[in-house]
C-alpha positions in Angstrom: -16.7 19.1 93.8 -17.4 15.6 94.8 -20.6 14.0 96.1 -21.6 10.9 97.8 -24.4 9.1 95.6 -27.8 7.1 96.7 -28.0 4.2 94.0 -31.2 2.6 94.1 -30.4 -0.3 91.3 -33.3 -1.7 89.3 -32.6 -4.2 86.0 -34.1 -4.5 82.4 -34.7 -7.7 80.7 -35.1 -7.8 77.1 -36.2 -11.1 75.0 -37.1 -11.0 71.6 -38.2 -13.9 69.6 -35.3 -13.5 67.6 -32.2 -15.5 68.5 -29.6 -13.1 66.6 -29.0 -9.3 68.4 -29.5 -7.3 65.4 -28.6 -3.7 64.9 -32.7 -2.6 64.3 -33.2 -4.0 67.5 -30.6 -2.8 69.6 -31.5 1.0 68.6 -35.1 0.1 69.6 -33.8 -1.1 73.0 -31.8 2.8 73.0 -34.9 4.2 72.9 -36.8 2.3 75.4 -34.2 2.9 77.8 -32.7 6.6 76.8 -36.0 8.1 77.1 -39.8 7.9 77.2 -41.3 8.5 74.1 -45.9 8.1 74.0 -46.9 8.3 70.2 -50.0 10.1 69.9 -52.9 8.7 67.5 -55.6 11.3 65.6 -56.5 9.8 62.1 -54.5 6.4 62.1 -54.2 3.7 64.7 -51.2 3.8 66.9 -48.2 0.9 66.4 -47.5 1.6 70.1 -49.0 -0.6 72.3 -48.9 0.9 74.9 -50.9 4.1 73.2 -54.2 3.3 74.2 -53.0 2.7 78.4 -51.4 6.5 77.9 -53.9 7.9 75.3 -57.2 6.8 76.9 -59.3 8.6 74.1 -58.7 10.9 71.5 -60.4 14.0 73.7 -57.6 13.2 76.5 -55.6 16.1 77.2 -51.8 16.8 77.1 -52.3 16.5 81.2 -54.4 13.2 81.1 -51.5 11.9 78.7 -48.5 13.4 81.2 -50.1 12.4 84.5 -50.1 8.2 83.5 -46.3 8.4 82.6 -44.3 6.3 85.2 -41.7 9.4 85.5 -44.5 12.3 85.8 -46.2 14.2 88.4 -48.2 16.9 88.0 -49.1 20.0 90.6 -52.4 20.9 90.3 -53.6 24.4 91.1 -56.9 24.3 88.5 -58.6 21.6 86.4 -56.6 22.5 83.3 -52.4 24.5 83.5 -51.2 21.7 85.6 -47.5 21.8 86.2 -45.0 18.5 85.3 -43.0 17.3 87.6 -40.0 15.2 86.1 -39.0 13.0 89.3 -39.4 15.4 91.1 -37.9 18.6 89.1 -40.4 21.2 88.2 -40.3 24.9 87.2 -36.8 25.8 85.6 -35.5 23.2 86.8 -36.7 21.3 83.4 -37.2 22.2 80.1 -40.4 22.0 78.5 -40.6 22.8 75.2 -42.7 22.4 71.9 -40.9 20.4 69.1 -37.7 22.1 69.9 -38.7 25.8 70.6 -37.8 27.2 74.0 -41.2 29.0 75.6 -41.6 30.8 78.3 -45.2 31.3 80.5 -46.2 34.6 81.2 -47.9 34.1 84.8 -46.2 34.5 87.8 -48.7 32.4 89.6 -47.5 29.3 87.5 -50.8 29.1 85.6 -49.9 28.7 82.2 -47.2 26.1 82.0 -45.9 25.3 78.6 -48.0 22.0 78.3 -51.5 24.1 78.6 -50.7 25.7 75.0 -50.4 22.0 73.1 -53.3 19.5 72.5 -53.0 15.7 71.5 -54.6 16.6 68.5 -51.6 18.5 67.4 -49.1 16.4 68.6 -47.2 13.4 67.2 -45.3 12.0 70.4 -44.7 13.5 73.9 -40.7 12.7 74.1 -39.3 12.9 77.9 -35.5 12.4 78.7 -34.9 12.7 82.4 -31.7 14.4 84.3 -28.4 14.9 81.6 -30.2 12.6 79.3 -32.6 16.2 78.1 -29.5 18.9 77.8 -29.8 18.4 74.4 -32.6 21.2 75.0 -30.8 23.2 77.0 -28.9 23.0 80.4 -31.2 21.2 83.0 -30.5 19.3 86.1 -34.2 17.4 85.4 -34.5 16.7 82.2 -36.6 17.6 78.9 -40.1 17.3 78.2 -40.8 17.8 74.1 -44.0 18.5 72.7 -43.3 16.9 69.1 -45.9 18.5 66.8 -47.4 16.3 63.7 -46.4 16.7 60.4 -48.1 17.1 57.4 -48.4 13.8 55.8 -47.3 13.7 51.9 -49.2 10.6 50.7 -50.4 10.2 47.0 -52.8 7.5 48.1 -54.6 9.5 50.5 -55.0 13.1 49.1 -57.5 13.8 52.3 -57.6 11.9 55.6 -59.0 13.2 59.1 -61.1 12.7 61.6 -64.0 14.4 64.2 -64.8 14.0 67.5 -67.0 15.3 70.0 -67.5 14.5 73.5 -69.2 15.0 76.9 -67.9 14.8 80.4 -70.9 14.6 83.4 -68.6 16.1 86.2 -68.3 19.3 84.8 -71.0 19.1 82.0 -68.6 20.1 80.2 -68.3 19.7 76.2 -65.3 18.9 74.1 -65.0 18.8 70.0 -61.9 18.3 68.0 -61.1 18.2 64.3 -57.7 16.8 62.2 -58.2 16.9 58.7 -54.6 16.3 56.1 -54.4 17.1 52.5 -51.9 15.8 50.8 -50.8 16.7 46.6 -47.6 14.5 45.5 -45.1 17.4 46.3 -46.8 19.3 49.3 -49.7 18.4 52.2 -51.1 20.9 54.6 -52.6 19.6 58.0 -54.6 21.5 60.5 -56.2 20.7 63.8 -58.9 22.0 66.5 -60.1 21.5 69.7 -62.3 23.2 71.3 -62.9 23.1 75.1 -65.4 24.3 77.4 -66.6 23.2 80.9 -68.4 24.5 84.4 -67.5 24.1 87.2 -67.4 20.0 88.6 -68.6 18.3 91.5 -66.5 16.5 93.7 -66.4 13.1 95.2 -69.1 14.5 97.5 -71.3 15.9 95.8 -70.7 19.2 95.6 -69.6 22.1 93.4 -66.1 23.3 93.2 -66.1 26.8 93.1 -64.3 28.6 90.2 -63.3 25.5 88.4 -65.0 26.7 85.3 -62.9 26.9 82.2 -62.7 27.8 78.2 -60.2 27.0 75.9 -59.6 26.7 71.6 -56.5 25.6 69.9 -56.2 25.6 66.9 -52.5 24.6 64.3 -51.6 24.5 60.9 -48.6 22.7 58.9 -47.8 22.8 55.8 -45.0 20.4 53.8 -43.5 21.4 50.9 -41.0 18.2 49.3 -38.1 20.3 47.7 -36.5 16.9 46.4 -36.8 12.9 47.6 -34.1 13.9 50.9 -35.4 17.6 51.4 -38.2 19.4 53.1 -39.8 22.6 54.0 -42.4 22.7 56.7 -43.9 25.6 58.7 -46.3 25.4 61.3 -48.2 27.8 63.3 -50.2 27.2 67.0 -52.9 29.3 68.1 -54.5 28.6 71.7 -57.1 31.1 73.4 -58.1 30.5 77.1 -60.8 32.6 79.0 -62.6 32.4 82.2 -60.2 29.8 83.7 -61.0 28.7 87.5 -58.4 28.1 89.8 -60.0 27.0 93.0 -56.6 26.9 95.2 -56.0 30.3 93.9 -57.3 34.0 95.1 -57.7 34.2 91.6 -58.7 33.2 88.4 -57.8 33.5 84.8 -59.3 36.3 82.7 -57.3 34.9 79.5 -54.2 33.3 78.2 -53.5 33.6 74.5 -50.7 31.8 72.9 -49.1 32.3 69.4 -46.5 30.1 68.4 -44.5 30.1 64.6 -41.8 28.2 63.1 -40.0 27.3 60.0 -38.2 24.0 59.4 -36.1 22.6 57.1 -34.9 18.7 57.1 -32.4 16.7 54.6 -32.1 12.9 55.1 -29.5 11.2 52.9 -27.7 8.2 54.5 -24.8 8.1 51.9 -23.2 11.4 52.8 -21.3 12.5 55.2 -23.9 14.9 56.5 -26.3 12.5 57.3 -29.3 14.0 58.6 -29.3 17.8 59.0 -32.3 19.9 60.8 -32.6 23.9 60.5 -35.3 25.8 62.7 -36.0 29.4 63.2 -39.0 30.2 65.4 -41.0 32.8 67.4 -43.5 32.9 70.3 -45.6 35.2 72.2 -47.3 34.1 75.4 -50.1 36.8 76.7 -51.8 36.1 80.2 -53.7 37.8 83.1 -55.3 37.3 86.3 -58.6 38.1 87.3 -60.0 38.5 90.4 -63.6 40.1 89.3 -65.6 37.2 90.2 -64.5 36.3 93.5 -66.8 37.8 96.3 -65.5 39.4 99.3 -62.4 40.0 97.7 -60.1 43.1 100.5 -58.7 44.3 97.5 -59.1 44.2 93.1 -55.8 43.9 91.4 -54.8 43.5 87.8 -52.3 41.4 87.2 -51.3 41.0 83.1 -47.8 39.3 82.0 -46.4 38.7 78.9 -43.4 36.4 77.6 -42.0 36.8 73.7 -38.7 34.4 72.6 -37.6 34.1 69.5 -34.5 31.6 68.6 -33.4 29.2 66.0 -31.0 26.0 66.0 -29.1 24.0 63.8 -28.5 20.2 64.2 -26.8 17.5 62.3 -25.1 13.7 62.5 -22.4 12.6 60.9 -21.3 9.4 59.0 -20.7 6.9 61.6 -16.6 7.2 61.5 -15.4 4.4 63.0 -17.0 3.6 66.0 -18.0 7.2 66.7 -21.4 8.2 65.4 -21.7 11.9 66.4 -24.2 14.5 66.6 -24.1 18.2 66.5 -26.4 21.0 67.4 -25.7 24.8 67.9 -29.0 26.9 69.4 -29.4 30.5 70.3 -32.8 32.3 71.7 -33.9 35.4 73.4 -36.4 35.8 75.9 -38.5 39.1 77.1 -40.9 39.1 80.1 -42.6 41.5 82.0 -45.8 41.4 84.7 -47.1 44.3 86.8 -49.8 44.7 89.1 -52.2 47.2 89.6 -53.9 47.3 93.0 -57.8 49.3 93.5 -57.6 49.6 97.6 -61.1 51.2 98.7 -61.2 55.1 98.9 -57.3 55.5 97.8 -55.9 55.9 94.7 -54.8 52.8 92.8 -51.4 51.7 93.3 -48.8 50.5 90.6 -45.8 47.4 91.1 -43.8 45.5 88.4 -44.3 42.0 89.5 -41.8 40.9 86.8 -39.8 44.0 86.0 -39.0 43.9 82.3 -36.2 41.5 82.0 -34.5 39.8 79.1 -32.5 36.3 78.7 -30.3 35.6 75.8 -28.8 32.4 75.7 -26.5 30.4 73.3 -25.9 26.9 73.4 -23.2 24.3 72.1 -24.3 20.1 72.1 -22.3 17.7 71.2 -23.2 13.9 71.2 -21.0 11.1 70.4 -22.4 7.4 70.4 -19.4 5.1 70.2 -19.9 1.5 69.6 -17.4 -0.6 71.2 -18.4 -3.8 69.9 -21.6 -6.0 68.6 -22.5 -5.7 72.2 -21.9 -2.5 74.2 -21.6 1.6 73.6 -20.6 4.2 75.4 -22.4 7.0 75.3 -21.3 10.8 75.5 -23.2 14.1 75.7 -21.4 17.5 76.3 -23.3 21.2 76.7 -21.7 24.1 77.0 -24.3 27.1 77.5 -23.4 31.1 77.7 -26.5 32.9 79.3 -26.8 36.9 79.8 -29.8 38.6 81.5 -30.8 41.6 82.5 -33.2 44.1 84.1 -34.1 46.8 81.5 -37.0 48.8 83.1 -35.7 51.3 85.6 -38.6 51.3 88.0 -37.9 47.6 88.0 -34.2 48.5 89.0 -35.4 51.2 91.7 -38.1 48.2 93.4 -34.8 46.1 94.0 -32.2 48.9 94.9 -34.7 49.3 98.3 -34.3 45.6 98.6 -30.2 46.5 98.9 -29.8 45.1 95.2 -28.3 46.4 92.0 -29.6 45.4 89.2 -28.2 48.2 86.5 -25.6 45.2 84.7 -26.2 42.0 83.4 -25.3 38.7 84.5 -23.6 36.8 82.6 -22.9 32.8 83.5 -21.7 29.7 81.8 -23.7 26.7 82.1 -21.6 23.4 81.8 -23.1 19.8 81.4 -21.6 16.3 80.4 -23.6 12.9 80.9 -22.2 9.7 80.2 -24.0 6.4 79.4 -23.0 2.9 79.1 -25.1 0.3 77.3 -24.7 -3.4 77.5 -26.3 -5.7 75.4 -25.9 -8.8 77.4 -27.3 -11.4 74.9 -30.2 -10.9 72.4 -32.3 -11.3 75.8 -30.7 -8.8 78.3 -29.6 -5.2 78.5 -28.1 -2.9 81.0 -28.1 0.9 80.9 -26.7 3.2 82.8 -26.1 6.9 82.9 -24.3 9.6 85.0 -23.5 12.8 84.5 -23.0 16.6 86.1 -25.6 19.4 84.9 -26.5 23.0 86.0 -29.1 25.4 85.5 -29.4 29.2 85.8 -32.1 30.1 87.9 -35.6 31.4 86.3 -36.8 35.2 86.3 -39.5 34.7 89.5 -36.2 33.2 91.5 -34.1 36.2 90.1 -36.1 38.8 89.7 -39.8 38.4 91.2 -40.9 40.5 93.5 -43.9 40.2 95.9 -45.1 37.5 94.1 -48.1 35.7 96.2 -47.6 31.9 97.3 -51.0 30.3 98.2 -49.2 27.1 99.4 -47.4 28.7 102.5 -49.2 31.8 102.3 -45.9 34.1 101.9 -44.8 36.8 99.4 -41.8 35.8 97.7 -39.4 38.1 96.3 -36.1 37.5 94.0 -32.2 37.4 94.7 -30.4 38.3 92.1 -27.2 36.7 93.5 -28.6 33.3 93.4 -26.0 30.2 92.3 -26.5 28.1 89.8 -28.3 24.6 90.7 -25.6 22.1 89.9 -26.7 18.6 90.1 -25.5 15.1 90.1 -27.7 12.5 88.7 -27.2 8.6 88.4 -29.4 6.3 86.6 -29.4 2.4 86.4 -31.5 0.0 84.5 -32.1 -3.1 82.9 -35.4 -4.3 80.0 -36.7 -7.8 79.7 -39.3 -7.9 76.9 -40.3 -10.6 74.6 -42.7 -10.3 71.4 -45.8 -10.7 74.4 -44.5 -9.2 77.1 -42.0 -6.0 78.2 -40.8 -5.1 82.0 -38.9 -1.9 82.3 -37.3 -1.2 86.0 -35.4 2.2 86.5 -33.6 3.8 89.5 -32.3 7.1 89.5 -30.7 9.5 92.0 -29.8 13.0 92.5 -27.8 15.2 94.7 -28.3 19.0 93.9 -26.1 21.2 95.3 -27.1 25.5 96.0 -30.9 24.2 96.2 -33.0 27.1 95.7 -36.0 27.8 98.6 -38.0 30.3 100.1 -36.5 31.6 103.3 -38.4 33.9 105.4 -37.0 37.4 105.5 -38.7 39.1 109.2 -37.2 42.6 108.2 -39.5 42.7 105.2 -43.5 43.9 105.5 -45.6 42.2 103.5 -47.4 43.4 100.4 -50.8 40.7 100.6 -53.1 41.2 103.2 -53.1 38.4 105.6 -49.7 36.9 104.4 -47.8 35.5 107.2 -44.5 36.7 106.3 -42.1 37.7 103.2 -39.7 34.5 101.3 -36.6 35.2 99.5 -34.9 32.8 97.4 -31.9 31.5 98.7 -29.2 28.7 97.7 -29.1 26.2 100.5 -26.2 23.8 101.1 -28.1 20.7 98.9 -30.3 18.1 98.5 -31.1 15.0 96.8 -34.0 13.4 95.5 -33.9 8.9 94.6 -36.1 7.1 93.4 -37.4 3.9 91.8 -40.0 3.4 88.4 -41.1 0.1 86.4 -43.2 0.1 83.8 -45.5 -3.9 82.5 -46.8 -4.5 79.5 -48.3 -7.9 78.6 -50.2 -9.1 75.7 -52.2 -12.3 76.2 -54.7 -14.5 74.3 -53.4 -13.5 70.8 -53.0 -10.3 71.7 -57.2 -9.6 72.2 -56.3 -8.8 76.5 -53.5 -6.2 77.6 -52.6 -5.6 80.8 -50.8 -2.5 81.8 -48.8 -1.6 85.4 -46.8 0.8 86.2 -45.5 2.6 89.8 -43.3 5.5 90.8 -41.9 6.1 94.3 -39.8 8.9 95.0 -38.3 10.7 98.0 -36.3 14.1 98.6 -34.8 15.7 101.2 -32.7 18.7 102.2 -29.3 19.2 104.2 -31.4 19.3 107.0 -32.7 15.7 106.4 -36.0 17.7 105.9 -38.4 16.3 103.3 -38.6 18.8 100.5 -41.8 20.1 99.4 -44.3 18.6 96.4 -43.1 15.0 96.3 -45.1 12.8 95.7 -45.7 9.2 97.4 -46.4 5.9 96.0 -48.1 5.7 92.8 -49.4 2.2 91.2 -51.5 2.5 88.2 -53.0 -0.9 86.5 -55.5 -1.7 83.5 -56.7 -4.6 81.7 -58.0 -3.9 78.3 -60.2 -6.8 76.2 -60.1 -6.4 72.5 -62.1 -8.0 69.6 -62.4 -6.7 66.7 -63.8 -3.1 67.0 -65.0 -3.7 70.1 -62.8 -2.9 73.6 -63.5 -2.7 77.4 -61.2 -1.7 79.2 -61.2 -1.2 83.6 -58.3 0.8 85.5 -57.3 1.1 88.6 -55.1 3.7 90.5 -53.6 3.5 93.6 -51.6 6.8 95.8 -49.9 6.3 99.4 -50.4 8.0 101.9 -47.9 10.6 102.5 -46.3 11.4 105.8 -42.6 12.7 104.2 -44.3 16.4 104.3 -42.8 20.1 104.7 -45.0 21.6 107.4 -42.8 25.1 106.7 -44.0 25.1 103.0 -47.6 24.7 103.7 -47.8 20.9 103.4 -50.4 18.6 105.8 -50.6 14.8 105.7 -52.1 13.8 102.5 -54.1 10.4 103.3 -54.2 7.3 100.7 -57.1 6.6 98.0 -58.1 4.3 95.2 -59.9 4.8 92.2 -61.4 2.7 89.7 -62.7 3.6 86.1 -64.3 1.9 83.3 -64.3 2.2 79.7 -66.1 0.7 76.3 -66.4 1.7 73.0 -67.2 0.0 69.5 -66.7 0.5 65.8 -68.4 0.8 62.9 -66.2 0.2 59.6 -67.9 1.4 56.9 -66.3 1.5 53.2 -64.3 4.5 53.3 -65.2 5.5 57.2 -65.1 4.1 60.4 -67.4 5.7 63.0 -66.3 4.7 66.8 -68.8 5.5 69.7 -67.1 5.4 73.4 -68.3 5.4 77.1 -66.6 5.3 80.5 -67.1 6.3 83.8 -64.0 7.5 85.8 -63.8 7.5 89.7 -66.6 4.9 89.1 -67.0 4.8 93.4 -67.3 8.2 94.0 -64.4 8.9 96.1 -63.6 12.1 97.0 -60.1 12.7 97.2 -56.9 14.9 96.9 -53.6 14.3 95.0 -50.6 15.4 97.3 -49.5 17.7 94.9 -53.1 19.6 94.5 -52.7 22.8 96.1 -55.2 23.7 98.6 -56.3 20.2 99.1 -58.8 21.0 96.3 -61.3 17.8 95.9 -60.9 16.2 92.7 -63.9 15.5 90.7 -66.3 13.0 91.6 -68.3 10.2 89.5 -67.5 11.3 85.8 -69.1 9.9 83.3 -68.4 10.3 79.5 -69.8 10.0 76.0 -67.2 10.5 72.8 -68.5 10.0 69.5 -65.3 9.7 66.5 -66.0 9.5 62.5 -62.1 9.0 61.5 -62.2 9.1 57.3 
């Protein structure tokens, strides 16, 4: 099937100091451009420049991190379990996954998306390929988001390193501590990290309390290391993280807890002079416990219970190959299995309570086949190919989950079985030592997610509709185009990206008038349905410039994006203009730092999903700290104040039109040894 395309064209400079193109820096430049990869700093400095723009303290969340990436929007339905949007793709319409592994949330609300269950503290770099650049994950027509966890270090010279922190945030008097402490012996090193979390609820840009924005959280990893010889490992790490008495003020209800429990085992061999050049070996397993809790609300019609849980295990294989001629190629095979199930349980006033399987118990078992082959065509250009081939099954396994959707005229007794095809294609020119181009096209699909196939009365605040699954649905299929070019020098980078998409059998809530709803007050019953298509275009640039020997930074970057239906109708959750700038002074171990954000007002609504005008705001923030250096410790002490003016405004994407919080202001106190 053939599409027409949207190319919005954007170009990339890149000057180096150096006057010869050299191989090291043409893979950086791959990098830059293939994807956008934020280092994450605990116990040692950052070589990223750009770490301390992204990573504005080490208490920042995963969120805080995500939400100043050019490429990222998040929806947010609380003040932590915010959902990434990748240009505008969200839901399963990404992957998001955590140093490789495939997990699944267990809320049918949304609540816990994969990034709630991860902590900077725990991470080593948040790697984000967009469209048929991430099927190296898994089929996707948005891309990849990948939670890289942090190895243990093996380092002789520094048998234990780490650091403390503890901080506290005015808005929500809230108080956050985290620890990362690494001991290393000359064969093996175990790391382990903390944070732990803990806030009421804040006041917004007027001065008042937001209602059930309270929240709790501790996470908590270990990794071990184990050298087997100078190009082998062994590595296993495990991830705890608790949540309890999480506020969701756009939401009838709250969180009562979350619990996460995440395990893997790694093994790595690196040896340049074989054939099998770098070869990686995972097997993992997950289990992802959540439920709703509407006890604290008042005036609630009705109590319900609403518990879900989500278990995947799965393993992969990967490996690259001697270059062989001009082909360097890549390899990885990947197979998991996924269980979910939800219910609800609903207390009406003198009646019995009544019983509904919200997420009828369900499995997905997918294998996957990637193969990537980098072919260099001269000193100055390659051509770059990625093919997936995918082989999903699912199927309903609870019999009272089979009888709910047999009254909805379905059956849902056999599996489904589908194959996923994706192929991307990328050209890179290397113009001169001083320019390169990039671009990329390609064809993905995705199968549709368990709430879209199988959900049923599932509550959606937004347009105030039950939803309920089609098990018929289409794959997503999806074209997506990218262009770009990088100019950068040793002071000074500029990155300009344009990217379009058109999606065809768009899945969207349609109203169904035969069906009764099951919420009181709802105004109707949704089904998903495939519509015709839709695309989404857009445009990014990222500015980096280091000035006065490097002591003053200056930061920019903006996203625009627009999407619309067959209709011409906007599509829902996009989100306008962004522009986010900051200057940071540095001398020594002392740094001040002031930011400013800017959103547009957005007009390009869907009234049907819910949507109203969302008007325009600006925000400034400040920050300071200084550091001590003592003779084996350095002791940092850090102040800021964010929203320094008060404002009281909404992000496009906040459900509910929930007011952010107001004046914050912080203290964060770090002994790194």
């Amino acid at each position: 099937m053939c599409y027409s395309f949207q190319f919005v064209m954007a170009i990339i400079l890149v000057l180096s100091t150096s006057t010869a193109m050299a191989q090291t820096q043409q893979d950086s430049v791959i990098r830059e451009l293939s994807l956008k990869e934020i280092e994450i700093h605990s116990t040692r400095k950052s070589k990223q420049p750009r770490t301390t723009f992204y990573q504005s303290s080490m208490l920042a969340s995963t969120e805080d991190i995500l939400a100043r990436v050019e490429g990222v929007n998040l929806i947010r339905r609380g003040p932590i379990g915010m959902e990434p949007v990748l240009r505008g793709f969200s839901a399963g319409q990404i992957n998001v996954v955590i140093d490789g592994m495939r997990i699944f949330g267990a809320c049918t609300d949304k609540m816990d998306p994969v990034t709630i269950y991860t902590e900077p503290v725990n991470l080593k770099s948040i790697d984000i390929k967009y469209g048929g650049d991430g099927i190296g994950m898994g089929a996707t027509i948005g891309g990849t988001l990948n939670l890289k966890l942090a190895d243990a270090l093996i380092d002789s010279n520094a048998r234990f390193r780490g650091s403390l922190a503890s901080g506290y945030y005015s808005a929500a008097t809230a108080v956050q501590n985290a620890v990362v402490m690494n001991y290393s012996e000359k064969k093996w090193a175990i790391r382990f990290s903390g944070v732990y979390r803990k806030g009421g609820d804040y006041t917004d840009g007027r001065n008042k309390k937001v209602d059930f924005s309270q929240y709790g959280k501790v996470n908590t990893s270990v990794s071990g290391k184990y050298l087997l010889n100078k190009n082998s490992t062994i590595k296993a790490d495990f991830l705890l993280d608790d949540g309890w008495n999480i506020g969701f003020p756009a939401l009838p209800m709250d969180v009562g807890y979350a619990k996460a429990r995440i395990a893997s085992v790694t093994y790595e061999r690196n040896n340049s002079s074989e054939f099998l050049q770098e070869l990686e070996a995972k097997i993992y397993t997950n289990s992802v416990r959540h439920a709703m809790d509407d006890t604290q609300r008042p005036a609630i019609a009705m109590h319900m219970d609403m518990p879900g849980q989500s278990h995947t295990m799965g393993a992969f294989l990967q490996f690259r190959l001697q270059k062989m001629g001009i082909h360097a190629i890549r390899v990885k095979s990947d197979f998991y299995y996924n269980s979910v199930h939800a219910d609800m349980t609903m207390y009406p006033k003198d009646a019995a309570p009544m019983f509904m399987l919200t997420w009828p118990k369900n499995h997905q078992m997918v294998t996957g086949l990637f193969v990537e082959d980098e072919m260099y065509l001269s000193n100055n250009s390659r051509l770059g190919l990625k093919l997936r081939i995918e082989a999903a099954n699912a199927k309903v396994t609870d019999e009272m989950g089979q009888d709910q959707f047999s009254v909805l005229g379905y059956d849902v007794h056999g599996p489904v079985n589908r194959i996923l095809k994706n192929a991307n294609i990328s050209y890179t020119r290397f113009l001169s030592s001083m320019f390169t181009v990039y671009l990329s096209t390609g064809f993905n699909e995705r199968f549709p997610t368990t709430s879209e196939r199988y959900g049923f009365y599932l509550f959606n605040q937004m347009d105030n509709h039950d939803y309920v699954g089609n098990p018929l649905l289409k794959n997503e299929q999806a074209w997506n185009t990218e262009f770009n070019l990088l100019c950068a020098t040793k002071d000074w980078s500029w990155k300009l990206s344009a990217f379009s998409s058109r999606v065809a059998h768009y899945i969207m809530g349609r109203t169904q008038p035969d069906l009764s709803v099951m919420t009181t007050g709802a105004s109707g019953v949704r089904s998903y349905e495939n519509i015709p298509s839709a695309r989404l275009f857009g445009a990014e640039s990222s500015f980096n410039y280091q000035l006065l020997n490097r002591h003053l930074t200056f930061n920019n970057t903006w996203k625009w994006l627009r999407g619309k239906d067959n209709e011409n109708t906007p599509l829902p959750l996009i989100s306008p203009l962004k522009i986010m700038t900051s200057v940071r002074f540095k001398h020594r171990t002392l740094f001040f730092q002031v930011e400013n954000e800017i959103s547009s007002k957005q007009s390009e609504i869907n009234v049907d999903f819910g949507e109203g005008v969302s008007p325009a705001y600006t925000l400034f923030h400040i920050r300071t700290g200084y550091g001590i250096v003592m003779k084996r410790h350095k002791l940092d002490f850090s102040l800021g104040i964010e929203n320094l003016l008060n404002k009281a405004y909404a992000d496009h994407l906040d459900w509910g039109t929930t007011l952010r919080p107001g004046r914050n202001i912080y203290g964060l106190l770090t002994l790194k040894f």
